[in-house]
Steps between C-alpha positions, in 0.01 A plus 500: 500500500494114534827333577541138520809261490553151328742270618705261194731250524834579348732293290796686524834345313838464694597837419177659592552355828822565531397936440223442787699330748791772430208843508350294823868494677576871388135586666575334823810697532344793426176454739823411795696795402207740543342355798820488682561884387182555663546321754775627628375845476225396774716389723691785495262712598350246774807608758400795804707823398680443823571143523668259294334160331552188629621359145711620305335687203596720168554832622262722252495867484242656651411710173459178306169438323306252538600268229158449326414372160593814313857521684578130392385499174735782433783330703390204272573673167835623666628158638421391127828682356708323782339108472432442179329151637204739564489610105391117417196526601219702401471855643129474615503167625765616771330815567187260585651336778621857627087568476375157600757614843327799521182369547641240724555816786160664421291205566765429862350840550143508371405143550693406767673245285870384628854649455608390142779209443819478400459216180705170427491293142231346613276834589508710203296314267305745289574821267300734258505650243298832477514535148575313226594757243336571151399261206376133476564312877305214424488226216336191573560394759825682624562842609785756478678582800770754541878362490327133485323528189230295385415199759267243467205440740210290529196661352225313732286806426465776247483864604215641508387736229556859523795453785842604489776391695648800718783272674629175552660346829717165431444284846743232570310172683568147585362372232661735220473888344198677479361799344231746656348717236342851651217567233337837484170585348310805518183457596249481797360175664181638706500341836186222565207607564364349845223281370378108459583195737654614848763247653718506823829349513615367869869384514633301772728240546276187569370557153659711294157707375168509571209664273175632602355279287613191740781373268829396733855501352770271629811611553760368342844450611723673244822481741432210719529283174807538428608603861675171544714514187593869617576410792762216388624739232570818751677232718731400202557795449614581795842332529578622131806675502434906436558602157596119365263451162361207710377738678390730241349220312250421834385802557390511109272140579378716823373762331333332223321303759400829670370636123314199475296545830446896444401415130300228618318716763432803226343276235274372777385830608477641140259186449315502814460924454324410159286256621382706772413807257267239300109603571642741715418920442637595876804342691555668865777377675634605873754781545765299646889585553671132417812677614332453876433159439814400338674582849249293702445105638441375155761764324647169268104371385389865437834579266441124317186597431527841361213749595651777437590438120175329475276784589757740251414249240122484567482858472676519153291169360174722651648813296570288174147344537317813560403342855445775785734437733517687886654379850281560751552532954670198606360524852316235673398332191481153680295658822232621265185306376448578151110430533384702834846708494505395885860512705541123540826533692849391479573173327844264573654324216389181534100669465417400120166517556286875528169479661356765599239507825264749394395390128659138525666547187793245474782498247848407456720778699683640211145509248337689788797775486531495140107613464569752782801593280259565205226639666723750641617642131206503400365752753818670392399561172185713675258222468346199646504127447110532428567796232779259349400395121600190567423445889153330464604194680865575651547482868377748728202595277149537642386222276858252572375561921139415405599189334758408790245501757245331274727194479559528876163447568431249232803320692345529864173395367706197401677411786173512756364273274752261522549535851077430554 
């Protein structure tokens, strides 16, 4: 089964917008009500049998379940009778954000994510749909929503043939409404076969990439841009009254300046993932948690630049390509020669330059670990740079060290001459 999801622009009218703003108000209230009910029940239980808390709490019987998604979806369909605010919006949408909180205390659990929170106008900004009923739901270039009806959207791309739309999510943004279509098609994508041109991807923050091949990326500064009219903006914003439309009206300008820069970033990577998939039949990158990095010295240049969302995106361009794509030891990369494989130590910084003592191969710093980086998934894959189809001439073959130390000699030979 291959799922993949499309992103439109919509064009709701006034009274479309009008329905979403209302179903994204009634889902904030419901995500708050349930989280606090949960809540709550936590801290009830947190409290020594013989000792009372510090703070005040709900006192909860001890018999109580758990109040899970199964328990509020039925309290859900019983609070219905009593607020009839909760009847104006779609049954399954609401029962989504009871699911979407679900998964919110599984991953707190499983993947060590953090404790879910409580959301404000400006937090809940997406719903779904899971289905979207029987019958013609699209015509052109609108579709048929439930309790919205048919709304407009910009068709920038046609759906591919043989997909069908499972679900839709309506996302709120700076710069307007959008629609996320789920499509669904039922078939299987073999994964790429390891084979063709090998290339190593180093990323760093003096340049942003470096390839095996010896191509250097610069790095560009998405954030630091714009940092300065941020920075003027935030402080603005700052002695705006809470909850004045002055206010409200700033932090709209703020965020469409922040959708600019993350838009702005993605296209880049999108583009630069492309490019690097071009001649390419094997991208190894290294196995690195950005999470580590983003909490480090340079925390604000590694989040501007993205690595994390790059390497997701370089994986799926690899995938859509049918490029082999594998992440490989991260370890010493820049303390290894590619050519000789020798230890040459631990470089500072400010060391660009990799020159190793016992071949006297020199390279740029980040070139030198990006061939490691390749040469190292390629043994991966159970064979050698020599046995590569395509490793006649790459670094760290036999015939790449015979030529290396052919033009050191030729360059010796040149130099006593010139000296005599």
């Amino acid at each position: 089964m291959l799922t993949l999801t499309y992103e439109y622009k919509a064009k709701p009218t006034a009274e479309q917008i009008k329905l979403i703003e209302h179903t994204l108000d009634v889902c904030r209230l419901v995500w708050n009500f349930a989280l606090r009910e949960r809540k709550d029940w936590i801290n009830s239980r947190k409290s020594p049998i013989n000792a009372c808390s510090i703070t005040s709490e709900y006192i909860i019987p001890a018999d109580a379940p758990y109040p899970n998604y199964n328990t509020q979806a039925k309290s859900l369909t019983i609070a219905k009778k009593q607020y009839s605010e909760l009847k104006t919006v779609n049954a399954q949408v609401l029962q989504q954000v009871l699911r979407k909180l679900e998964t919110a205390f599984i991953d707190m659990k499983r993947k060590g994510m953090g404790f879910p929170r409580f959301k404000n106008r400006y937090r809940m900004r997406s719903y779904v749909y899971p289905q979207l009923g029987e019958g013609q739901i699209l015509r052109g270039n609108q579709i048929k929503l439930p309790q919205i009806g048919w709304i407009e959207y910009v068709k920038s791309r046609e759906i591919p043939e043989g997909f069908v739309i499972k679900q839709v999510r309506v996302v709120r943004k700076a710069s307007g409404y959008f629609l996320m279509f789920t499509l669904e098609c039922n078939i299987d994508v073999p994964t790429p076969v390891a084979s063709g041109h090998p290339r190593g991807i180093d990323l760093g923050l003096d340049k942003f990439a470096a390839t095996s091949d010896g191509e250097l990326i610069e790095r560009p500064r998405f954030l630091q841009t714009l940092y300065r009219k941020l920075k003027l903006l935030q402080r603005r914003l700052k002695k705006k009254q809470k909850g004045s439309n002055n206010r409200h009206k700033l932090n709209r300008k703020i965020a469409r300046l922040h959708q600019r820069i993350a838009e702005t970033r993605s296209y880049w990577h999108f583009k630069l993932a492309h490019k690097l998939c071009d001649d390419a039949g094997m991208i190894f990158v290294e196995d690195i948690n950005f999470r580590v990095w983003a909490k480090g010295m340079f925390c604000k240049h590694t989040l501007d630049a993205g690595f994390g969302q790059f390497v997701s995106i370089l994986q799926w361009v690899c995938w859509k390509r049918g490029v082999y794509f594998a992440k490989v030891d991260k370890d010493y990369t820049s303390q290894v020669c590619p050519q000789c494989n020798a230890h040459t130590g631990k470089k500072k910084l400010g060391d660009r330059i990799h020159s190793c003592s016992e071949c006297g191969y020199t390279t740029h710093r980040d070139v030198a670990a990006a061939q490691v980086i390749r040469n190292r998934g390629i043994d991966a894959l159970g064979r050698s740079v020599n046995q590569n189809a395509c490793g006649d001439d790459l670094t760290g073959t036999g015939k790449s060290l015979v030529k290396n130390r052919r033009s050191r000699k030729k360059g010796e030979q040149a130099r006593l001459q010139t000296a005599s």
